[in-house]
C-alpha positions in Angstrom: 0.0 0.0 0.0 1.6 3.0 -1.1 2.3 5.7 1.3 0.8 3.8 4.3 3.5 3.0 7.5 4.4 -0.6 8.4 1.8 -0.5 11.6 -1.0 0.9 9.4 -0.7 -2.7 7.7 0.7 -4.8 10.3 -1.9 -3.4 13.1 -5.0 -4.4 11.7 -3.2 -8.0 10.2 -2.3 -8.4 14.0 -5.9 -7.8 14.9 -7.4 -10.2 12.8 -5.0 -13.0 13.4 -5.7 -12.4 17.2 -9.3 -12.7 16.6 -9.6 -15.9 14.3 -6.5 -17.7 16.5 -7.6 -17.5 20.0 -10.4 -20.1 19.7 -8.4 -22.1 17.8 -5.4 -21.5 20.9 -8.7 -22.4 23.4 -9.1 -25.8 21.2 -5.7 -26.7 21.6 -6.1 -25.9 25.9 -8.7 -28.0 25.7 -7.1 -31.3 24.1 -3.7 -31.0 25.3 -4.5 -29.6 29.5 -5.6 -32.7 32.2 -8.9 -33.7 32.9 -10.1 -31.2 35.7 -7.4 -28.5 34.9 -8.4 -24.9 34.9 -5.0 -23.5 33.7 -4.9 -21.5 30.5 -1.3 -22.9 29.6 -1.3 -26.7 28.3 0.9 -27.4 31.2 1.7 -30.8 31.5 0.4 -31.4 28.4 -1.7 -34.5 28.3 -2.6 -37.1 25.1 -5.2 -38.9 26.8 -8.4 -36.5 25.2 -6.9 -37.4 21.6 -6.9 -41.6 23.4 -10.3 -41.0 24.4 -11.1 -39.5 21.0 -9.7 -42.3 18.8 -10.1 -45.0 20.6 -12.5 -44.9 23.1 -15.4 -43.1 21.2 -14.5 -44.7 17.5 -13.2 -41.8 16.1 -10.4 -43.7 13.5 -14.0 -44.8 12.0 -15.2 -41.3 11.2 -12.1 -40.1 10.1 -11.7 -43.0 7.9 -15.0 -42.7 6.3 -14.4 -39.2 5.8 -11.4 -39.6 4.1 -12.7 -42.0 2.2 -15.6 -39.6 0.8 -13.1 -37.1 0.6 -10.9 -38.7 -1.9 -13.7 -40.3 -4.2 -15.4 -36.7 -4.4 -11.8 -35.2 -5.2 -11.5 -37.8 -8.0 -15.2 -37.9 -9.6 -15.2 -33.8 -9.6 -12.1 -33.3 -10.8 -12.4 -35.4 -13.4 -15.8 -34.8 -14.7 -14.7 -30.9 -14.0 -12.1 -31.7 -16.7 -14.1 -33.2 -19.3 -16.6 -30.8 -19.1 -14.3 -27.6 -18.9 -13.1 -28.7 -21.7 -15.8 -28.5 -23.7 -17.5 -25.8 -22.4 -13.8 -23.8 -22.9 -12.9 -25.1 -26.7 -16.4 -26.1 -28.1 -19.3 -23.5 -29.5 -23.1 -25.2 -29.1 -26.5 -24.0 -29.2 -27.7 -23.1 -25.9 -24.2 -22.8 -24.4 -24.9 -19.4 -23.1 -28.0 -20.7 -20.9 -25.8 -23.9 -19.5 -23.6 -21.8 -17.7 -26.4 -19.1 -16.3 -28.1 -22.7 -15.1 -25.1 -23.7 -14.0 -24.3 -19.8 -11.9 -28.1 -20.1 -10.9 -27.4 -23.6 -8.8 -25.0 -21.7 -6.5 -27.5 -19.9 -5.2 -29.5 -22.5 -3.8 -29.5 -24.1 -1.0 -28.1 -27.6 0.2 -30.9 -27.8 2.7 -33.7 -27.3 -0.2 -32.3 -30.3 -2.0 -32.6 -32.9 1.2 -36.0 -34.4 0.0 -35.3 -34.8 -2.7 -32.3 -36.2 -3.0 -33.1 -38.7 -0.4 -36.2 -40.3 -2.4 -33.3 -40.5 -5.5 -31.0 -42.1 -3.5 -33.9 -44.3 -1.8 -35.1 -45.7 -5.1 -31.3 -46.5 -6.0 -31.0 -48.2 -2.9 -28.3 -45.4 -1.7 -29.5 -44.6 1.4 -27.1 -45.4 4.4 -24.1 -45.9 2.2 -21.2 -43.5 1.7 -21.8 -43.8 -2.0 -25.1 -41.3 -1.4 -22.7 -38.0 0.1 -20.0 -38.7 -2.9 -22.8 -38.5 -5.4 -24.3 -35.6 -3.6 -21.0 -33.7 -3.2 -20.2 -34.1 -6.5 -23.4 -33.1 -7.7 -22.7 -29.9 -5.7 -19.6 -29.0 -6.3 -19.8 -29.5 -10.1 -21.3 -26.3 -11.2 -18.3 -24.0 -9.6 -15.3 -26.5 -10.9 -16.8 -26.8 -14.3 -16.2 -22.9 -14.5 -12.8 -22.1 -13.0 -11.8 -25.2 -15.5 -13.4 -23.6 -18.5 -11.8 -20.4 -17.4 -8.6 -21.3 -16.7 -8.3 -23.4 -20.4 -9.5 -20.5 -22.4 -6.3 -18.5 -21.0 -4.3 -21.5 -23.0 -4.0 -20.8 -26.3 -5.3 -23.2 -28.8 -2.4 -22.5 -31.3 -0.6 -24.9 -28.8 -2.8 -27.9 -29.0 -3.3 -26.6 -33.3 0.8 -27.2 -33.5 0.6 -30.9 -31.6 -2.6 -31.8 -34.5 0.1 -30.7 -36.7 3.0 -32.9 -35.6 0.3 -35.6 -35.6 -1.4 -35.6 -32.1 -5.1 -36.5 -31.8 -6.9 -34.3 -29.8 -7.1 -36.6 -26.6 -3.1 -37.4 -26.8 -3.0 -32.9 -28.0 -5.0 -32.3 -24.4 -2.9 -35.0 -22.8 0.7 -33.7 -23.7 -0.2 -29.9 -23.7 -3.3 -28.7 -21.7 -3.1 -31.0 -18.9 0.3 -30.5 -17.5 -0.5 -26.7 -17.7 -3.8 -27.2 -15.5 -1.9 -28.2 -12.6 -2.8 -25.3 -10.5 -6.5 -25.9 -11.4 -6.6 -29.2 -11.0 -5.2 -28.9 -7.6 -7.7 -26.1 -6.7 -10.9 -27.7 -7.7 -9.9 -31.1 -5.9 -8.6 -29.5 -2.6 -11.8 -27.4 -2.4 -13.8 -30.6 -3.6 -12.1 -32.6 -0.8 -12.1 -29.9 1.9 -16.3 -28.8 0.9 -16.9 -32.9 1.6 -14.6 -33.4 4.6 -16.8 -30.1 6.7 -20.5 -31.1 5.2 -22.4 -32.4 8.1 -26.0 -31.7 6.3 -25.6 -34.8 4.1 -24.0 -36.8 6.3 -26.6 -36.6 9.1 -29.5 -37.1 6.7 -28.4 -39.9 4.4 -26.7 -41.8 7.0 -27.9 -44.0 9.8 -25.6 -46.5 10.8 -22.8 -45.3 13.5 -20.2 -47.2 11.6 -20.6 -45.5 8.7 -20.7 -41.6 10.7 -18.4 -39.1 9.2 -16.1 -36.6 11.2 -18.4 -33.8 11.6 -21.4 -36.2 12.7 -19.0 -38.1 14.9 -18.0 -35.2 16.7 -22.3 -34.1 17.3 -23.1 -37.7 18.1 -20.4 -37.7 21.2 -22.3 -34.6 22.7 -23.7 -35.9 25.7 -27.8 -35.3 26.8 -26.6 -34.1 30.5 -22.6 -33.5 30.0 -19.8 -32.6 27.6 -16.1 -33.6 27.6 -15.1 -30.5 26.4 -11.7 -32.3 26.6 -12.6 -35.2 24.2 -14.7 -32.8 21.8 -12.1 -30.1 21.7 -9.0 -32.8 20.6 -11.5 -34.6 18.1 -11.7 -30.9 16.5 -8.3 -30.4 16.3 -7.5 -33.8 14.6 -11.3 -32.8 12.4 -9.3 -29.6 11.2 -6.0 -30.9 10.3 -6.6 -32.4 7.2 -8.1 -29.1 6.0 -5.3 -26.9 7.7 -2.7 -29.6 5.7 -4.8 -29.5 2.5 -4.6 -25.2 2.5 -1.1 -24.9 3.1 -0.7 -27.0 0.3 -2.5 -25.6 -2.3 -1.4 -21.7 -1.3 1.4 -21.6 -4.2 -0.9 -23.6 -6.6 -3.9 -20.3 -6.0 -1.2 -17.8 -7.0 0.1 -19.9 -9.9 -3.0 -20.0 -11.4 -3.8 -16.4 -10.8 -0.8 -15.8 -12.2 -1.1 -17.5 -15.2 -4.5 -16.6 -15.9 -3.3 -12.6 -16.0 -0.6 -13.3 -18.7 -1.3 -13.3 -22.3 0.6 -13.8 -25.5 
């Protein structure tokens, strides 16, 4: 910011970071502090919440069924994403214009409205109860969005790249293989990491479609060990720091790929 002095930016930066880390600093109290302690300082810090967590309350069940949701929705949107970017980015058909207002006009609706009837679909294809049901749903939901930062970051690629591979004798499939893909990186890595991170949080779906305990995902594990009378605040607290790893992991990892992408995007020629 031009003309502004290092504390105009740093102050407010400080603020923020105060206010968004200090519940995540009270989390961490929580799950790392003895049973019964009152201190604000994790001191002796203690593993037994994240025992009780993963262990005692079946916790290495949710977190494996949501990773296991995670990943297929990561790998069905990303790849259907692709395909239809594609064509939406290098193709001209009638009605084209309309597909993507549809497809700007399903943001704006609701997961919640969607419940019913969904749940009759998945009842008649007998997916009710199975983690199948919230990898369809996700990827139904998370479609419309990926589909256009594909489109839009292909049309920044200029097709007198893939025209040169036709030239040298490249099909089209081997042309998008060899030159498009390797230069989608960025948005490949975007579109899954939001897929995976958008699936990981859901709890909506997850409570609806899924009845048995064995099959419970993270976010329903952690609502299904709040007790009627009592709450281990320790137990819950650990199970949401181990719940927000993956997605802290998953963020720090993609932060270069964002700015690639963004960079790229704003170049031309």
């Amino acid at each position: 910011m031009r003309g502004a002095s290092r504390w105009q930016i740093y102050l407010p930066l400080a603020l923020y970071l105060l206010f968004t880390l200090v519940p995540f600093y009270w989390m961490l109290v929580f799950a790392l502090r003895p049973r019964g302690s009152t201190s604000i300082v994790p001191w002796p810090i203690t593993f037994e919440h994240f025992d009780t967590v993963w262990n005692g309350m079946g916790f290495a069940v949710f977190f494996q069924n949501s990773l296991l949701v995670g990943i297929a929705s990561l790998i069905a949107t990303t790849v259907v994403a692709l395909a239809g970017g594609y064509a939406l980015a290098r193709y001209s058909f009638r009605g084209k214009g309309a597909f993507m207002v549809g497809m700007l006009c399903t943001q704006f609706i609701p997961g919640a409205l969607m419940i019913i009837p969904l749940f009759e679909i998945f009842r008649t294809l007998s997916l009710t109860n199975s983690l199948w049901s919230l990898v369809v749903a996700e990827t139904v939901f998370q479609l419309p969005l990926s589909l256009i930062l594909i489109s839009g970051f292909i049309r920044n690629i200029p097709q007198e790249l893939e025209q040169a591979a036709w030239v040298d004798g490249c099909g089209r499939l081997r042309g998008f293989l060899a030159i498009v893909l390797p230069l989608l990186r960025p948005a490949l890595v975007a579109v899954g990491s939001f897929a995976f991170i958008h699936s990981w949080n859901n709890f909506l779906f997850a409570l609806m479609f899924i009845n048995d305990q064995e099959k419970f995902t993270v976010p329903v594990g952690l609502a299904y060990n709040l007790g009627e009378n009592s709450v281990d605040f320790g137990a819950l607290a650990a199970g949401g720091v181990v719940a927000a790893l993956p997605v802290v992991i998953v963020f720090a990892f993609i932060q270069r790929y964002l700015v690639q992408g963004m960079s790229a995007g704003a170049v031309k020629g």
